[in-house]
C-alpha positions in Angstrom: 15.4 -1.1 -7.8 12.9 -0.7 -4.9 14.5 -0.8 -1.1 12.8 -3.2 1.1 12.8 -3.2 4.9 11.3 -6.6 6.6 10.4 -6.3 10.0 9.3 -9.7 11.7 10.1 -11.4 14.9 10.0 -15.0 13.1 13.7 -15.5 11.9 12.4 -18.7 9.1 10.2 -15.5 7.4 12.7 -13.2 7.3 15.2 -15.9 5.6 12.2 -17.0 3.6 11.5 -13.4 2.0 15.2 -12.7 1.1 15.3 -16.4 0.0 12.2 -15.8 -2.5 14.3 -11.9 -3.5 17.5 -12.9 -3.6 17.9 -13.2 -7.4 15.5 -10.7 -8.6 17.0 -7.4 -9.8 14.2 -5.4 -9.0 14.6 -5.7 -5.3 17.2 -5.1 -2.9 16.6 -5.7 1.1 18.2 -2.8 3.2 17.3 -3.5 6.3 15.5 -5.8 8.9 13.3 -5.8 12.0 12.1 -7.9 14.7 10.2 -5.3 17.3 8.4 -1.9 17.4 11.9 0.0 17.9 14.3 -1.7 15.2 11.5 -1.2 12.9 11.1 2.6 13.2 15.0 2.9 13.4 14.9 0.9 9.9 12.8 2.8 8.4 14.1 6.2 9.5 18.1 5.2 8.6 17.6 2.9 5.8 14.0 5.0 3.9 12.6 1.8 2.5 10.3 2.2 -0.6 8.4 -0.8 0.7 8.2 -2.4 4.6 7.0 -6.0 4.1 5.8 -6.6 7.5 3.9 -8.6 10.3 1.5 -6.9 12.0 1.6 -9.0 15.3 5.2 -7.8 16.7 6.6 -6.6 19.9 6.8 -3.2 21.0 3.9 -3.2 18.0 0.1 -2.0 18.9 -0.9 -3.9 16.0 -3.2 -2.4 12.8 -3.0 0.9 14.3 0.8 1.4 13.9 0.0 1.7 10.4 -1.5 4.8 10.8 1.8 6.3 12.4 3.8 4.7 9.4 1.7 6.1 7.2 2.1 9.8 9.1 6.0 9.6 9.4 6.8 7.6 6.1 4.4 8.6 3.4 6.8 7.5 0.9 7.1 3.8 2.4 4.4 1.6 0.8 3.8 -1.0 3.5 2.5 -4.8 2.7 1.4 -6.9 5.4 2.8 -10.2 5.2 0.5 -11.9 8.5 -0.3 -15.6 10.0 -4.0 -13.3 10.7 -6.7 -14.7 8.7 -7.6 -11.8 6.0 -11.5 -12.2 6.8 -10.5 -10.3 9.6 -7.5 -8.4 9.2 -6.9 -7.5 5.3 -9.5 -4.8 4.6 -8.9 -3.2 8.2 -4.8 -3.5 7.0 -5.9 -1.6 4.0 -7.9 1.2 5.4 -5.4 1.8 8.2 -2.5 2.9 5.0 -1.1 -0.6 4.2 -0.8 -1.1 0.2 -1.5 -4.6 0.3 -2.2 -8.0 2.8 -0.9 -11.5 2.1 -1.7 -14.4 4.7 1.1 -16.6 5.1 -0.5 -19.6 3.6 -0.1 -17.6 0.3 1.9 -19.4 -2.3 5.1 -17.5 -3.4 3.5 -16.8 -7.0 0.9 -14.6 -4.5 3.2 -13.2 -2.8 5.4 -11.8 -5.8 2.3 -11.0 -7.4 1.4 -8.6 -4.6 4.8 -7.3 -4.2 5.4 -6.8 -8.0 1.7 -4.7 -7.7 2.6 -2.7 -4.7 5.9 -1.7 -6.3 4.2 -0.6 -9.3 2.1 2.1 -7.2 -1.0 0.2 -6.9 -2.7 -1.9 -3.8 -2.8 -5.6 -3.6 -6.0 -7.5 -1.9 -7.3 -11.4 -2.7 -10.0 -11.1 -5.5 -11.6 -14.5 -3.2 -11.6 -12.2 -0.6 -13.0 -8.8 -2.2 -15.7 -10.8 -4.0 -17.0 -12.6 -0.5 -17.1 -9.9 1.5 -20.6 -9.4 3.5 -23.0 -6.9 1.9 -22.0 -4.8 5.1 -18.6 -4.2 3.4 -19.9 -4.0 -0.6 -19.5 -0.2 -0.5 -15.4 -0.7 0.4 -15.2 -3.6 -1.5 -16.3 -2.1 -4.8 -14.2 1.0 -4.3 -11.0 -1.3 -3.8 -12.2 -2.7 -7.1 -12.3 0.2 -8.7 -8.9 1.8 -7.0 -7.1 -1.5 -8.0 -7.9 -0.3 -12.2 -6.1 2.9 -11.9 -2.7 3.3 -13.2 0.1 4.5 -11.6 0.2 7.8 -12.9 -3.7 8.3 -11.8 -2.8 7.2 -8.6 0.2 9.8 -8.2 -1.9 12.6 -9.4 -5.2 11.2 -6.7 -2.7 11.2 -3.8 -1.2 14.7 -4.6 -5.0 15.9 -5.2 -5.7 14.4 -1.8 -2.9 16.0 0.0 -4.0 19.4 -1.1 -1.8 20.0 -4.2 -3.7 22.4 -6.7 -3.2 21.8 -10.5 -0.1 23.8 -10.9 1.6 22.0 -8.2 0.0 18.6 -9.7 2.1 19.5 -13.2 5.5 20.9 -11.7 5.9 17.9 -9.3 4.9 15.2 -11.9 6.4 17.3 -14.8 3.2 17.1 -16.6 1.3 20.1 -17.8 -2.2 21.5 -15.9 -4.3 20.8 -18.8 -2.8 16.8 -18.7 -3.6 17.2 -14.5 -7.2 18.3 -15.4 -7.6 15.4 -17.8 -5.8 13.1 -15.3 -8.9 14.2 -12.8 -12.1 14.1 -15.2 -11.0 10.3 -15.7 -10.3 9.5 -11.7 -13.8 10.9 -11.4 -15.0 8.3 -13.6 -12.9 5.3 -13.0 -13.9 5.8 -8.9 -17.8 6.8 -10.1 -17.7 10.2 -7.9 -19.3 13.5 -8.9 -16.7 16.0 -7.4 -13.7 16.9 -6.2 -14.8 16.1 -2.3 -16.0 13.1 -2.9 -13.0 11.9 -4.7 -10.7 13.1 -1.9 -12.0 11.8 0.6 -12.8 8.2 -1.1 -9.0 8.5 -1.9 -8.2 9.3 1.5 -10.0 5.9 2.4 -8.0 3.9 0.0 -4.9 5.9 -0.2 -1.8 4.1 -0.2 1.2 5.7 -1.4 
């Protein structure tokens, strides 16, 4: 059961979100927030495995807390639940550390889709939204494409690669052996169409989530 912390200053979304959880076993809210301070004192006493959050908060500088999230909570997977329009906000959301961005003109059958694929390890982002996006942003488009086919295990093994885990390490923390690691990274080099082992850190660093 995944632990979920929601931090926004609008009591009806709060009420909503635990309305839309409430009988689902695969979720359990731990803790909520409606400022900067409750929400870093959530997620330090109550370790959420996902903060379902609003990005326009007090006491909150906006996209750029994420980064700081990200920093101090690696293990928190954080989806941006925003009245933002996503033309403007989602794919800065994503490349700031957030795992996925709903607007909240999302039906509920989006919004448990996203959560559902956030929980599983992977990102969530509109496929309206990837698909329009100016040929400015193709390049970061295509490569949320591509990150959104991986599995989970592929992601685990792309974010311990990116934190500077060798092999070895790669097999003992996923209980996995090297040679299953080195196969694990000949196929994330051709699911995210890199040539080498830079290149596919630091793409993952750009898209890394979790």
């Amino acid at each position: 059961m995944k632990r979920i912390v929601i931090a926004d200053h609008h009591p009806v979304t709060k009420k909503g979100i635990a309305c839309m959880l409430k009988k689902s076993a695969d979720y359990t809210i731990v803790g909520k927030a409606n400022n900067g301070d409750e929400l870093f004192k959530s997620l330090k006493e109550d370790k959420p495995d996902i903060l379902i959050m609003e990005i326009d908060m007090p006491q909150l500088n906006g996209i750029n807390i994420l980064r700081t999230i990200k920093t101090e909570y690696p293990n928190t997977r954080v989806m941006i639940f925003s009245q933002h329009p996503e033309e403007i906000y989602a794919l800065r959301s994503i490349k700031s550390g957030a795992a996925g961005y709903v607007p909240k003109t999302a039906s509920t059958k989006s919004f448990l889709k996203a959560l559902k694929q956030i929980a599983k390890g992977g990102i969530f982002l509109n496929e309206d939204l990837t698909s329009t996006f100016t040929s400015r942003n193709v390049g970061e488009a295509s490569a949320i494409s591509r990150y959104k086919k991986l599995s989970s295990r592929e992601i685990e093994v792309l974010n311990l690669l990116s934190s500077g885990k060798r092999n070895k390490d790669i097999a003992n923390a996923l209980d996995i052996n090297e040679k299953t690691v080195s196969t694990y990274k000949t196929r994330l080099l051709k699911k995210l169409k890199v040539d080498n082992l830079a290149d596919l850190i630091n793409q993952s660093r750009m898209f890394q989530f979790g």
